[in-house]
Residue, then its C-alpha position, 0 to 999 in steps of 0.5 A: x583985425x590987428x588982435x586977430x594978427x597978433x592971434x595968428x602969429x602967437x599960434x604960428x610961433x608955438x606950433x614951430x616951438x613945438x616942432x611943428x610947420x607954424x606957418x602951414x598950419x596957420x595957413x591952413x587954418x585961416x583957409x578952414x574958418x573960410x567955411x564961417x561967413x556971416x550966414x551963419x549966425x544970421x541964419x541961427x539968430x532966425x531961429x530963436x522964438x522970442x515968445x518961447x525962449x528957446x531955439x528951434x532945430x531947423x528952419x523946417x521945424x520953425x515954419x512947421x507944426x508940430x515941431x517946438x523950440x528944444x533944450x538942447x537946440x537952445x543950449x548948442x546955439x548959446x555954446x556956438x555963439x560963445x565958442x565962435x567969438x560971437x559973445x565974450x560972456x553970456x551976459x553979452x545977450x540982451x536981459x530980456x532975452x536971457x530971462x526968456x530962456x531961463x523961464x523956458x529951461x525951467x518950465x520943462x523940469x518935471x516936478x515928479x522926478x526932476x528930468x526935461x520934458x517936451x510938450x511936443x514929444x510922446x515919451x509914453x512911446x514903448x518903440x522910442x528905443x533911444x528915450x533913455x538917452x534923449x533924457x540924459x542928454x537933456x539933464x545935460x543940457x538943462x545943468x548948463x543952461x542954468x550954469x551959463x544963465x545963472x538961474x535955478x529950477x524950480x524942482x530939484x534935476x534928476x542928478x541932484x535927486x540920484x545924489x541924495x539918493x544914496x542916503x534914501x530908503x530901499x522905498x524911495x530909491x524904489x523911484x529911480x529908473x531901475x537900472x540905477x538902483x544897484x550895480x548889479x541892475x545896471x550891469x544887465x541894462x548895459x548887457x542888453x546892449x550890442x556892444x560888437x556890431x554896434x558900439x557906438x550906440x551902446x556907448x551914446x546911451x552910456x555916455x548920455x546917462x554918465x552924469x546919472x550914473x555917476x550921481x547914483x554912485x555907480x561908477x566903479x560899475x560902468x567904468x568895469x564894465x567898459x574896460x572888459x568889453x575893449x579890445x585890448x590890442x587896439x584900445x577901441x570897441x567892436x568889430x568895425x573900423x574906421x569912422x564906425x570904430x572911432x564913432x564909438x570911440x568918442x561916446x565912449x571915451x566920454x563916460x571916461x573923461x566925465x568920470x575921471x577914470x584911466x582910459x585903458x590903452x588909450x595911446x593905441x586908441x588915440x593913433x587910430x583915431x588920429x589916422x581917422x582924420x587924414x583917411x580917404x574914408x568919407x563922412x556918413x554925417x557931420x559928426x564922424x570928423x568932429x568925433x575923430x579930433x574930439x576923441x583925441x582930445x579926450x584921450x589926451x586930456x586923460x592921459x595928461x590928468x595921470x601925471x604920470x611919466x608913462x602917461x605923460x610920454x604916451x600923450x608927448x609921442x601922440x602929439x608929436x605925430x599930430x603936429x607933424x601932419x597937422x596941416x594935412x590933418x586940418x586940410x582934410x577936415x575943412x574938405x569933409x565939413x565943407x561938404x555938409x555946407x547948405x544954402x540957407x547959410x550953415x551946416x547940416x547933418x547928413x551930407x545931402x540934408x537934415x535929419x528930422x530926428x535928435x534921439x529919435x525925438x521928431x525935431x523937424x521936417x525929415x530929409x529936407x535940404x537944410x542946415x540945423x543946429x546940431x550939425x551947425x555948431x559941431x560943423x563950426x566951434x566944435x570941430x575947430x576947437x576940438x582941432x585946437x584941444x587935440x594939439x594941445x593949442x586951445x590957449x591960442x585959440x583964434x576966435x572965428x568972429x569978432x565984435x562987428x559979427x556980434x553987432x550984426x548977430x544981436x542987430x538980427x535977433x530983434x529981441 
């Protein structure tokens, strides 16, 4: 516990450089990571299936047919144990164990057009209106298991084939989805969308697809595009305010970070999403508070990414704002995750249970009382970090676990 002693009093002494109330803020903090005992990491080390390689999303999804282990569950639950402390590296988990996942992020790729497909999904479904999404974010994950992993596809990925596109014929480009073939072609896919009431799922398709669309060279054209649909007086999209407006926000402001483009307006986007955070305002799902911090850091690191004086003075008043009610702030939000806290031992969606569905795609049983991967890791490593990145603190991040929580995480894998 002594490294963990010295953490602490490192993160106390930089936040009273800064201006800040160090040792609230520790306090605060140390009262936050109470929410992570070990029935966390007990409980996700049950759900990985040592045959397949992967993750389930649920205990329901394990115990229930016809639900499988998914990438992005797997990629979630390796980014936890990584962020927490759980892992230093991920070679601190067993050979045979990453070999296993390996082969399982591998015999998803498609060999026709180079995205991740899962057997127990219809993706010939006409109504699944959120496919284009769930493939995006699953390209997503796929690049980061075979970074982490250090293993390579058999089949070139989607944005490795979007890439080489650029020099291809009118009749092999004739093979990538539509709206990626020309910027005209994209601005009418984005069009379709509802960009006034209901902003952040305009902004989760695009952000899902940013890595595509990036790698077809049309990013000049997103970025336009979203710079006209803003509200230049609040720096945000849509009509709502809020959660809803900063939900929004963080998908959006996302394509932005992944593209390195200028955030417009980003400091009168960044005060709103800070007093998101500290607002009487409940949560609808375990997001809405990992978005707010999560938006912050995004728009932060933009700004920093300027280098310029302007940019830079915006950045330096937004924290000094956020030091200052950093306490609060942190109170807060161990408040509204603690409410998705569940019996089985982690984190779940919705307030009262799990949700049965990623993308629309079924990941388990709908509506039961449970916790799930993606809940849990945005509930414990990115909702804490994201706090750490959004003031500026992540070089003295105090890990939530140690190597005895480690000892006992790989003891209940039995792999």
């Amino acid at each position: 516990m002594k490294k963990f002693n010295e953490k602490w009093e490192a993160l106390e002494k930089e936040v009273t450089r800064r201006g800040g109330k160090g040792d609230e803020v520790v306090c605060a903090m140390q009262d936050h990571y109470k929410l992570y005992g070990e029935s966390v990491y007990l409980w996700l080390a049950g759900l990985y299936d040592k045959n397949i390689g992967g993750f389930y999303y649920s205990n329901s999804g394990r115990d229930n047919e016809p639900f499988l282990p998914d990438i992005e569950s797997t990629n979630q639950a390796t980014n936890l144990l990584l962020a927490t402390g759980l892992l230093d590296e991920p070679d601190d988990l067993p050979l045979a164990m990453r070999e296993q996942m390996a082969r399982f992020c591998q015999s998803l790729i498609s060999a026709e057009d180079g995205y991740i497909y899962h057997p127990q999904w219809d993706y010939s479904d006409p109504n699944w209106y959120q496919k284009d999404s769930r493939l995006g974010r699953d390209m997503t994950w796929a690049i980061d298991m075979a970074r982490k992993f250090k293993f390579k596809y058999p089949y070139p990925t989607a944005v490795e084939r979007l890439a080489a596109s650029q020099s291809k014929t009118s009749e092999e480009n004739g093979k990538l989805a539509e709206h990626l073939r020309s910027s005209d072609a994209l601005v009418r896919y984005l069009e379709t969308f509802d960009w006034e009431t209901n902003a952040y799922f305009s902004g989760n398709n695009v952000v899902a697809q940013a890595p595509l669309i990036i790698a077809a060279g049309l990013t000049d054209t997103m970025v336009d595009f979203l710079n006209k649909k803003q509200n230049p007086k609040t720096g945000l999209w849509g009509v709502q305010g809020g959660y809803d407006a900063i939900n929004a926000l963080l998908k959006i402001s996302g394509a932005y970070h992944t593209a390195g483009a200028m955030f417009p307006n980003a400091d009168k986007a960044m005060k709103a999403a800070i007093d998101c955070i500290t607002s009487p305002e409940s949560c609808g799902t375990i997001c809405w508070q990992y978005n707010a911090w999560y938006s912050v850091s995004n728009l932060v690191g933009i700004l920093r990414g300027l280098k310029t004086p302007e940019a830079d003075s915006a950045a330096d008043e937004a924290m000094a704002i956020l030091l200052k009610g950093a306490p609060e702030a942190i109170r807060a939000t161990t408040e509204k995750v603690g409410t998705f806290a569940k019996p089985d031992g982690a984190f779940s969606y919705l307030p009262k249970s799990s949700t049965g569905f990623s993308q629309k795609a079924p990941v388990s049983i709908h509506m039961t009382v449970e916790s799930d991967v993606n809940a849990s890791v945005i509930a414990s490593s990115g909702t804490t970090r994201n706090m750490y990145s959004a003031m500026e603190l992540l070089d003295f991040y105090v890990p939530i676990y140690d190597k005895e929580d480690r000892e006992k995480f790989l003891e209940a894998l039995d792999c």
